[in-house]
C-alpha positions in Angstrom: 0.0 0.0 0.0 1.4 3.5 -0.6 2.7 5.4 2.3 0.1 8.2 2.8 -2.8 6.6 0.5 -6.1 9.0 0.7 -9.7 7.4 -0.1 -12.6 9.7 -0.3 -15.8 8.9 1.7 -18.6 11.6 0.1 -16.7 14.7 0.2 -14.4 14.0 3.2 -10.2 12.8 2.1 -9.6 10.3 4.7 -5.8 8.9 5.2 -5.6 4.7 4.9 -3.8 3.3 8.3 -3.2 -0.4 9.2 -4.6 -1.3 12.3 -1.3 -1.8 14.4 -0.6 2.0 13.9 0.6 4.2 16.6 -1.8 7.1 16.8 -1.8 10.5 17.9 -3.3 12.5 20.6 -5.5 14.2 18.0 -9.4 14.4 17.2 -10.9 13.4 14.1 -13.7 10.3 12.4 -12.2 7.2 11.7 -13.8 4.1 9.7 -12.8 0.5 10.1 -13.2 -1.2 6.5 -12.0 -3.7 4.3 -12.5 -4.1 0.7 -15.2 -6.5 -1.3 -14.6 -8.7 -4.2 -14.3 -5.5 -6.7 -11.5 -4.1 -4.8 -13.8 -1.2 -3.4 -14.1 -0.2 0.6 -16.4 -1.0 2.7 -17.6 0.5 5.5 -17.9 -2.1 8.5 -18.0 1.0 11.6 -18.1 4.6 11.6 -17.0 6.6 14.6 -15.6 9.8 16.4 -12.9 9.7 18.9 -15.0 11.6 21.5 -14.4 14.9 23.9 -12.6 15.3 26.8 -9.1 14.1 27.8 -9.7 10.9 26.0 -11.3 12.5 22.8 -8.3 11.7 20.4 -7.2 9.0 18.4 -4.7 7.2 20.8 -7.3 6.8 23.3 -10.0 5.7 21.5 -8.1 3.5 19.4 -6.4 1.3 22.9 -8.7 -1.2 23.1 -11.5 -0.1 20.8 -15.0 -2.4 21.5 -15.9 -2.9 17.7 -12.3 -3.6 16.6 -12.7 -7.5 17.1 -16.3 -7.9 15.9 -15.1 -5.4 12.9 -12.0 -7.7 12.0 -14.5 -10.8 12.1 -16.9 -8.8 9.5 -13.6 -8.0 7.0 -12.1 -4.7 8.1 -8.2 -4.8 7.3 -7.4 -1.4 7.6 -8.5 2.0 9.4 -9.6 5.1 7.6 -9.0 8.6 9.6 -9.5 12.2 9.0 -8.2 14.6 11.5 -11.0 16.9 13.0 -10.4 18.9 16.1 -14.7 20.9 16.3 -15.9 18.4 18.4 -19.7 19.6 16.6 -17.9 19.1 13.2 -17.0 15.6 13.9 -20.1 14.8 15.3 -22.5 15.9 12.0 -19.6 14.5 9.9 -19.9 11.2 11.5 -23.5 11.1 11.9 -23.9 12.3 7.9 -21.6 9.3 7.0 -23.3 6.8 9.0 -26.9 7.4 7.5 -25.3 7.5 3.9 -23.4 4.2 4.0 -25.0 2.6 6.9 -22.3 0.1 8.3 -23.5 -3.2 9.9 -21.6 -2.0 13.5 -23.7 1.0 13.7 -26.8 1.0 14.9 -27.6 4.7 16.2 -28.4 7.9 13.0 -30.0 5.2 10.9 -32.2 6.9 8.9 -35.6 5.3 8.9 
């Protein structure tokens, strides 16, 4: 894979990370995907990283409760975009959710 790889969800640039990477104390979406038979990505969870001390990547990344179940469902790599308006994140997250609806999430389904 090329160091530094982008892959567009809607309008959003999100940079392509393995899941063993070392992250950084920084806000932001991330996705946990895998790609199908045509060599396109999937979306398997959509998330935030959350306020507060622990609202950044390396925190919410340790241990992460869908990371396991994710893996099981084909997600090989994580897609992140750095976002420090904690509102911002929040509507980005929630707009990507209801467009590609990933099995992991169940809350901002539309309908």
């Amino acid at each position: 894979m090329e160091k530094n790889q982008k892959v567009r969800w809607l309008t959003y640039d999100f940079n392509v990370y393995p899941p063993k990477t070392k992250w950084n104390e920084v806000g932001g979406i991330y996705i946990f995907c895998g790609l199908n038979k045509n060599n396109e990505w999937v979306a398997i969870y959509i998330g935030e990283t959350g306020e507060g001390p622990t609202g950044n990547f390396r925190s919410r990344m340790s241990g992460h409760e869908k990371c396991e179940k994710a893996k099981s469902l084909g997600a090989t790599h994580i897609h992140a975009l750095m976002e420090e308006d904690k509102d911002l994140r929040k509507a980005m997250e929630e707009q990507l959710i209801a467009y590609y609806e990933p099995p992991l999430n169940k809350e901002h389904r539309n309908g």
